[in-house]
Legacy VTK file of the C-alpha trace (Angstrom):
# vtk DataFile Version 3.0
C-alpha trace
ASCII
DATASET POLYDATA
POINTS 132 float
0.000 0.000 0.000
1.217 3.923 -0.218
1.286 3.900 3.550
3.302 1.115 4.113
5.571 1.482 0.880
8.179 -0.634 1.372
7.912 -1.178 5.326
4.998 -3.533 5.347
4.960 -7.200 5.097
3.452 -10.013 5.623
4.140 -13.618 7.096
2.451 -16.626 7.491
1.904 -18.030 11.025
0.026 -20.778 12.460
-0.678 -19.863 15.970
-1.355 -23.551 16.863
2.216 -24.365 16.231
4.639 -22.905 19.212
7.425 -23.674 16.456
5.573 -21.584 13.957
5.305 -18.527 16.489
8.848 -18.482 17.504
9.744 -19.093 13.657
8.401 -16.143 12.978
8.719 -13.927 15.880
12.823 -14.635 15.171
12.016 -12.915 11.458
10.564 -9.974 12.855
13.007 -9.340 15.482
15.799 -9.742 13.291
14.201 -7.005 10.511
11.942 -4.838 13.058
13.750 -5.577 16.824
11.497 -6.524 19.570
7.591 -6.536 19.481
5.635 -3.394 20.494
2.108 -4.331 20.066
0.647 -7.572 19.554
-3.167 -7.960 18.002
-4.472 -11.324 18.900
-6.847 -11.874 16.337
-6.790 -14.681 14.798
-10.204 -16.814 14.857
-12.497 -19.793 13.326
-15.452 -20.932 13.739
-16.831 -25.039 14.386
-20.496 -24.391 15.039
-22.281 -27.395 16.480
-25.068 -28.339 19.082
-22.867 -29.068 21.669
-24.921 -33.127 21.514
-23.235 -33.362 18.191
-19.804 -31.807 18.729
-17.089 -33.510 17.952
-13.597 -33.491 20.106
-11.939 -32.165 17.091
-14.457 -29.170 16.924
-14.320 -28.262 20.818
-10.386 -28.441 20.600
-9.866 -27.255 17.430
-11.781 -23.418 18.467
-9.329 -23.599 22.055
-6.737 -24.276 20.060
-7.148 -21.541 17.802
-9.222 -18.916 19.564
-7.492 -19.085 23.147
-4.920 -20.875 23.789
-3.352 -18.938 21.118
-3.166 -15.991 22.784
-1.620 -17.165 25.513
1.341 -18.710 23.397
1.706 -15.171 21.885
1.245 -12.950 24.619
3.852 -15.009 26.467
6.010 -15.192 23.637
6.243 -11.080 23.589
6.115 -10.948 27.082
9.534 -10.630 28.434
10.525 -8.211 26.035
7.595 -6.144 27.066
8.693 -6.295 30.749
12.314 -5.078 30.067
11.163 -2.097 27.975
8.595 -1.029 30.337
6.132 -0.498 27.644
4.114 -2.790 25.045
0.375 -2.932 24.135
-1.341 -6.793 23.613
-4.860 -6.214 22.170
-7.163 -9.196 21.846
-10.468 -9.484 19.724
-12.871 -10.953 21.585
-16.833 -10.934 20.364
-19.990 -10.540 22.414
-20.590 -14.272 21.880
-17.909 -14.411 24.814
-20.671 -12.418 27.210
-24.013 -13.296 25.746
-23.535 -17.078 24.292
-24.915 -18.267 21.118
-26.843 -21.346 20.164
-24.511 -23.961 18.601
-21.586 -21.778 19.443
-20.239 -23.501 23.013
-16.522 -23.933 21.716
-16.628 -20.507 20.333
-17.859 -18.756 22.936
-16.077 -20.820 25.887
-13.147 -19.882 24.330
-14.108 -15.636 23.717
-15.286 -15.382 27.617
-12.107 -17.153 28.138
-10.084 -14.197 26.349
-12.083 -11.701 28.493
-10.618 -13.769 31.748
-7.150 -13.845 30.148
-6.689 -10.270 29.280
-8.306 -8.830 32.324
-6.216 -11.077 34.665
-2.978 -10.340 32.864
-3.497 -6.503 32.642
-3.110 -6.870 36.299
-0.062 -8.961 35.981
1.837 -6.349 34.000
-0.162 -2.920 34.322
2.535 -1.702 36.826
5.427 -2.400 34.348
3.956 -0.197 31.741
2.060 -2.847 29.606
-1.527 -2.560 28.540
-3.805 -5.822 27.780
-7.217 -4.544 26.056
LINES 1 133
132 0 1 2 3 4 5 6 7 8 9 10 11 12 13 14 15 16 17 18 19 20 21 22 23 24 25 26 27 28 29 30 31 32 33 34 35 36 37 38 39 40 41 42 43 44 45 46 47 48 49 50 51 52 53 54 55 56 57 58 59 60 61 62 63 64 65 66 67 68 69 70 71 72 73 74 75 76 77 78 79 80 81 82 83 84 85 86 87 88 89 90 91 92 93 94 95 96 97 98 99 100 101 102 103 104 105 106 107 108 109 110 111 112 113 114 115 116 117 118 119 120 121 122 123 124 125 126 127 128 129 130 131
């Protein structure tokens, strides 16, 4: 894009894999330095009365949708904490508060987001790191 020119990029990550997300947390801090801000927002979807869910749909949305952002935001973390400054936002959805027919995996895992990040804004607040 204009704005970017030649500073933006893009790399492929599979936040599942812990190999994948220090793979390519080494190629950013070798070209950019250490992390600043983090977006979790990476997200699917396995909809299913919870009756007919399979193992494979319940895990795959933790998986994905939470657990996730706990590899990441850990994975940025220390960094963070010697700089005294660093900003994780995480998407969440209103399925997380309200629930949603079909959704249980889904929205397990958003009101488990809400958990994470408030809990860990208190872990780090004093140290100059924000979790939204």
């Amino acid at each position: 894009s204009d704005y970017l020119g030649a500073n933006g990029k893009g790399l492929m990550l599979n936040v599942t894999d812990p190999a994948s997300i220090e793979s390519v947390l080494e190629k950013i801090r070798a070209e950019f330095g250490e992390v600043d801000i983090l977006v979790n927002n990476a997200g699917i979807t396995r909809d299913n009365l919870l009756m007919r869910m399979k193992d494979e749909e319940w895990n795959d949305i933790i998986e994905t949708n939470l657990s996730s952002v706990f590899r990441l935001s850990k994975a940025v973390m220390r960094a963070m904490m010697k700089k005294r400054h660093g900003r994780i936002i995480t998407i969440g959805s209103v399925v997380g508060t309200m629930g949603n027919g079909g959704q249980a995996n889904y929205a397990a895992a958003k009101a488990g987001l809400i958990g994470f990040s408030k809990s860990l804004a208190r872990e780090v607040a004093s140290r100059g790191i924000t979790v939204n």
